[in-house]
Each structure stands twice: as C-alpha cells, then as structure tokens.
MDAnalysis code that builds the backbone (N, CA, C; Angstrom):
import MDAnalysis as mda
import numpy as np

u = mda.Universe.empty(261, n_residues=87, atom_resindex=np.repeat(np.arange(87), 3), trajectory=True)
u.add_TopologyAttr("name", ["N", "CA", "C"] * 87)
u.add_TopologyAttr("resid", np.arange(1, 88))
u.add_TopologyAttr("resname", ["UNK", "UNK", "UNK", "UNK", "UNK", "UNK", "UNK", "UNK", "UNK", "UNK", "UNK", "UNK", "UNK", "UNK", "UNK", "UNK", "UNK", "UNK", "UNK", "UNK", "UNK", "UNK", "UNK", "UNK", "UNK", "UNK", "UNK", "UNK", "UNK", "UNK", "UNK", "UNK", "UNK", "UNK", "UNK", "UNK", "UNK", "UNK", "UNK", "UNK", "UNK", "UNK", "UNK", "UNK", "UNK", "UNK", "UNK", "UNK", "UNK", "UNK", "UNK", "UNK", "UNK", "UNK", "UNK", "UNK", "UNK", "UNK", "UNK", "UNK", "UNK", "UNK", "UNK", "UNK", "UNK", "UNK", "UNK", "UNK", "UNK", "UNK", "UNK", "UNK", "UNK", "UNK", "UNK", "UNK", "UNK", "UNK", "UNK", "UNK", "UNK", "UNK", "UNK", "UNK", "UNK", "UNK", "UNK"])
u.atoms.positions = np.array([
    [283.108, 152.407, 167.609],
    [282.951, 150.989, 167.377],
    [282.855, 150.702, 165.872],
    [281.861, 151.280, 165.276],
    [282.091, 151.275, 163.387],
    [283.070, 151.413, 163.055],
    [284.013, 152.387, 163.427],
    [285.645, 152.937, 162.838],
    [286.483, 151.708, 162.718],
    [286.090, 151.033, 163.904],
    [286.865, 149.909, 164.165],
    [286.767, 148.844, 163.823],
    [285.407, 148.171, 163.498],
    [285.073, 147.468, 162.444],
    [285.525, 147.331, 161.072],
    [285.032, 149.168, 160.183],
    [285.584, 149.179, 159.885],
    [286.918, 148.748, 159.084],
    [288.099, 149.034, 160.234],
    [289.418, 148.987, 160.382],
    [289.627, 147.844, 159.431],
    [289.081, 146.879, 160.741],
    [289.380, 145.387, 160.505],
    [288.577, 144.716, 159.329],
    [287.966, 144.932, 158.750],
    [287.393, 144.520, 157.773],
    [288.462, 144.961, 156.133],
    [288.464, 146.763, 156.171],
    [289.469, 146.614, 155.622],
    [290.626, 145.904, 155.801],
    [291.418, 145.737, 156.796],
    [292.850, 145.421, 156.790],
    [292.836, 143.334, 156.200],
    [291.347, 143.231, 156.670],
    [291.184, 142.079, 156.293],
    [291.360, 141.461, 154.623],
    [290.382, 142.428, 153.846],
    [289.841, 142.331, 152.463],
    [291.493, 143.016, 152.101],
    [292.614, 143.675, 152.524],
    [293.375, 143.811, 151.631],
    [294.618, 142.898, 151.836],
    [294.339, 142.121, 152.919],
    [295.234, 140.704, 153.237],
    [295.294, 140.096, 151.969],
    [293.321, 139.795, 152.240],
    [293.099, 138.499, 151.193],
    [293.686, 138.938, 149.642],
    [293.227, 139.790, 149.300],
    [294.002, 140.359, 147.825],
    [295.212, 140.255, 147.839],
    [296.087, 140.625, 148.703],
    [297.561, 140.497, 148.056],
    [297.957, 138.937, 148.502],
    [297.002, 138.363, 149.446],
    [297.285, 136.660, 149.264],
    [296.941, 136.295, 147.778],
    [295.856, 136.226, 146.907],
    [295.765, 135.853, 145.868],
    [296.687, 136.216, 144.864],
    [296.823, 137.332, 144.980],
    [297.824, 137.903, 143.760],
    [299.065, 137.435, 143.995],
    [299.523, 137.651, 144.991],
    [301.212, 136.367, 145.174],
    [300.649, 135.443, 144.822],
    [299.918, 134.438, 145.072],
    [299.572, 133.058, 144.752],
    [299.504, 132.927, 143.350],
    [298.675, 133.789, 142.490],
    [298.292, 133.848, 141.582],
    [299.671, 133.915, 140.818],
    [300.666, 135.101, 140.912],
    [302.230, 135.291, 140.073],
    [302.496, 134.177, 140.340],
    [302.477, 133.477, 141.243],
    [303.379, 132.334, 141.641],
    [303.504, 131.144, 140.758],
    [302.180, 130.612, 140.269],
    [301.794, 130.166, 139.953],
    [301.956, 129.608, 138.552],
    [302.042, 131.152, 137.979],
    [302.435, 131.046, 137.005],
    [303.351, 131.188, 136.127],
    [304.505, 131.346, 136.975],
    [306.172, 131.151, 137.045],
    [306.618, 129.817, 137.629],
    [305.669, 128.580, 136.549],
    [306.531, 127.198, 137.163],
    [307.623, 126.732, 135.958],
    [308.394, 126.256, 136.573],
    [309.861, 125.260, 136.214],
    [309.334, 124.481, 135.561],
    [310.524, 124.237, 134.795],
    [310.728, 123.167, 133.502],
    [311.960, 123.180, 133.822],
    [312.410, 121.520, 133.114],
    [314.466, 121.279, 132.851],
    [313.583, 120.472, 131.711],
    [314.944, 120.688, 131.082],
    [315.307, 120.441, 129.724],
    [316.604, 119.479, 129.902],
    [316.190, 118.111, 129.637],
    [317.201, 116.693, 129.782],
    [317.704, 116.396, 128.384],
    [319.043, 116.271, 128.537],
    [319.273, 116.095, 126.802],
    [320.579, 115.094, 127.460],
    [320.043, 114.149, 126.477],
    [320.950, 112.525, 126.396],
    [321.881, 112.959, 125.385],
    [323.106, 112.334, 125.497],
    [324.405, 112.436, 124.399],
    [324.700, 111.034, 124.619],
    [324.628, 110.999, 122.827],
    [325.619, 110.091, 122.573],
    [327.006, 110.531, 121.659],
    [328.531, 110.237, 122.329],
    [329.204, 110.629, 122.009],
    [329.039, 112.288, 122.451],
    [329.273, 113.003, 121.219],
    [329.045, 114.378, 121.132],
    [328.037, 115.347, 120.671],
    [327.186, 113.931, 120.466],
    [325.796, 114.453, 119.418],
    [324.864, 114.223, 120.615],
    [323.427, 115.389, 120.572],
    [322.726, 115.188, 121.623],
    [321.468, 114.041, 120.484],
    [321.646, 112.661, 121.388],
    [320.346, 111.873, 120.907],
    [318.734, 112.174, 121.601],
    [318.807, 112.745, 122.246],
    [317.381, 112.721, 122.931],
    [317.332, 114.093, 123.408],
    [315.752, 114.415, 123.528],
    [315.780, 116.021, 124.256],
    [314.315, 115.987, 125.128],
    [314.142, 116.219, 126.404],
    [312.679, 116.021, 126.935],
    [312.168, 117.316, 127.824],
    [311.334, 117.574, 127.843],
    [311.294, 118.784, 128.727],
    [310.411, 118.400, 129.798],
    [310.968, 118.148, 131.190],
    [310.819, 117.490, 132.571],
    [309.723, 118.793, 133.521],
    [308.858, 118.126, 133.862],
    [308.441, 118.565, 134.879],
    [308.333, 118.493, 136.350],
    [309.721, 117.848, 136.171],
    [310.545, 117.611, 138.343],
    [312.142, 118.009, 137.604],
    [312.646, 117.786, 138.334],
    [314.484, 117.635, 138.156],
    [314.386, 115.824, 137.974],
    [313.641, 115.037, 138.788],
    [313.905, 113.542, 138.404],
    [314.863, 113.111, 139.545],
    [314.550, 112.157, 139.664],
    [315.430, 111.075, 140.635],
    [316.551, 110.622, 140.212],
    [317.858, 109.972, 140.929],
    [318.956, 109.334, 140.278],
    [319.002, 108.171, 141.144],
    [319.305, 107.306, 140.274],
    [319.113, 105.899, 140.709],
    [320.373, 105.087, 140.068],
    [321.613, 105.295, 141.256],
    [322.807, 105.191, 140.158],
    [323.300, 105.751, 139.152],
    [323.368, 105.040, 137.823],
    [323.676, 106.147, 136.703],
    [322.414, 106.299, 135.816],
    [321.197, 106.094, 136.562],
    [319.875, 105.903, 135.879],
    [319.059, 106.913, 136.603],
    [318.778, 108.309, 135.643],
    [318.141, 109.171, 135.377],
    [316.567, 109.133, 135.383],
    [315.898, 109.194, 136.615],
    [313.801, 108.761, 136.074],
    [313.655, 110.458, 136.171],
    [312.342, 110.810, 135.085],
    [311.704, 112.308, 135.777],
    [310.575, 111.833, 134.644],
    [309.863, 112.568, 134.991],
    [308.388, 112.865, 134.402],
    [308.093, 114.006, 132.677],
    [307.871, 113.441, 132.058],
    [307.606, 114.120, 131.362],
    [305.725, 114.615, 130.666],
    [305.697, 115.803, 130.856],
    [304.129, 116.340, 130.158],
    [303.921, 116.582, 129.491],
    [303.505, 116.009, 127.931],
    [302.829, 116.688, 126.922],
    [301.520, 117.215, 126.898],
    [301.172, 117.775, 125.702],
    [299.811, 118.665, 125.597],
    [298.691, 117.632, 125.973],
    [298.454, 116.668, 126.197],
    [297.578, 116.073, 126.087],
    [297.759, 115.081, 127.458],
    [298.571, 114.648, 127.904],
    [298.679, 114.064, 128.888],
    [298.311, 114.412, 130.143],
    [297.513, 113.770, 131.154],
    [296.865, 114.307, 132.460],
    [297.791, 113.768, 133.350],
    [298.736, 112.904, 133.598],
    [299.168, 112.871, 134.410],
    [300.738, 112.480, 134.682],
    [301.235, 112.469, 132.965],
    [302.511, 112.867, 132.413],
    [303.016, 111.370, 132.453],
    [304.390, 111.002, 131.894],
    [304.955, 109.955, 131.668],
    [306.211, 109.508, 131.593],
    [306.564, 108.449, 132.787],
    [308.150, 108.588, 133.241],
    [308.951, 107.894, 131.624],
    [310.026, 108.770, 132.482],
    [311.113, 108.393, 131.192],
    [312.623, 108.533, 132.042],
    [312.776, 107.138, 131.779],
    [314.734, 106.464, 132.596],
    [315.230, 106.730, 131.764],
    [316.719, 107.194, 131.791],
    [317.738, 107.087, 130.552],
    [319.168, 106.850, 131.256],
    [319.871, 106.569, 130.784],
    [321.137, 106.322, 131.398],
    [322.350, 106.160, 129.956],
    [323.265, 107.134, 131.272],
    [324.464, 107.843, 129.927],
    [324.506, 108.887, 130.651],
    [325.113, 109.587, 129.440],
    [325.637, 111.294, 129.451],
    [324.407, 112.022, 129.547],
    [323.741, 112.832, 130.393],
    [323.151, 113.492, 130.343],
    [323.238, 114.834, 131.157],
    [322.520, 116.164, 130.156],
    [322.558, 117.231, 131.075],
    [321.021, 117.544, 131.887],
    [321.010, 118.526, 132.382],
    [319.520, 118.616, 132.894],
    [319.684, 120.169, 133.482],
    [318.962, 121.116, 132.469],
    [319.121, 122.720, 132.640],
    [317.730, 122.891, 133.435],
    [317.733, 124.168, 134.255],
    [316.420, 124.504, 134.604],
    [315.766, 125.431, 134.214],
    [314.581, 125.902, 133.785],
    [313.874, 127.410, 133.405],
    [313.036, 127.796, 134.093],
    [312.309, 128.743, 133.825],
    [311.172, 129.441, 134.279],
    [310.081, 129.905, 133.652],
])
C-alpha cells in the first residue's frame, strides 16, 4: 500500500514539474510583428505590434507596447504596409 502511494505521489509531483516548465518556456517565447508603413519606396513609419492587428478594409488597427505602457496603444494606418512576425 506505501509502494503505491508512493507511486502516485511521485508520478504526480513529476507531472506538475514538467507542466510548469513547458508553461514557463512558453511563455517566454512570445511574438512580436514589426509593421512598417511605405510611402512610395521609403519606409515612413515602423511599430513593433503586439497582435498581427485587424483589417478593416485597407485600414490596418493592432496594438502597440512600449516600456511604460500597461495596457498598450492602438495605432490605424492605411497604405502600403508590411507586417513580419518574430519570436
């Protein structure tokens, strides 16, 4: 009956660990795009997005986060634009 306890206690406690630790890598491999407006051939604008952003016609919304911002701040643009993704 101990053995088996035990068992399950381990198999339990080494669940929970490799749940955190995926969670944990995960976590901290989040996405960014990088939106860059052209005008003509010259890039006028450059933002680094924390969604991909909505399209609304030829009108571009996504969110942008700076260092200081808690809850980030939309930005529309419309035109030529690209929108790369990272990691």
């Amino acid at each position: 009956m101990k053995y088996k306890l035990m068992v399950v206690f381990t198999v339990i406690f080494i669940s929970l660990i490799a749940l955190f630790y995926t969670r944990s890598s995960s976590q901290s491999m989040t996405r960014y795009y990088i939106v860059k407006l052209y005008a003509g051939d010259k890039v006028a604008g450059t933002w680094r997005s924390v969604e991909l952003g909505r399209i609304d016609g030829q009108t571009l919304t996504f969110t942008v986060k700076g260092d200081f911002d808690i809850n980030g701040r939309q930005v529309r643009i419309q035109g030529n634009y690209t929108v790369e993704e990272f990691e």
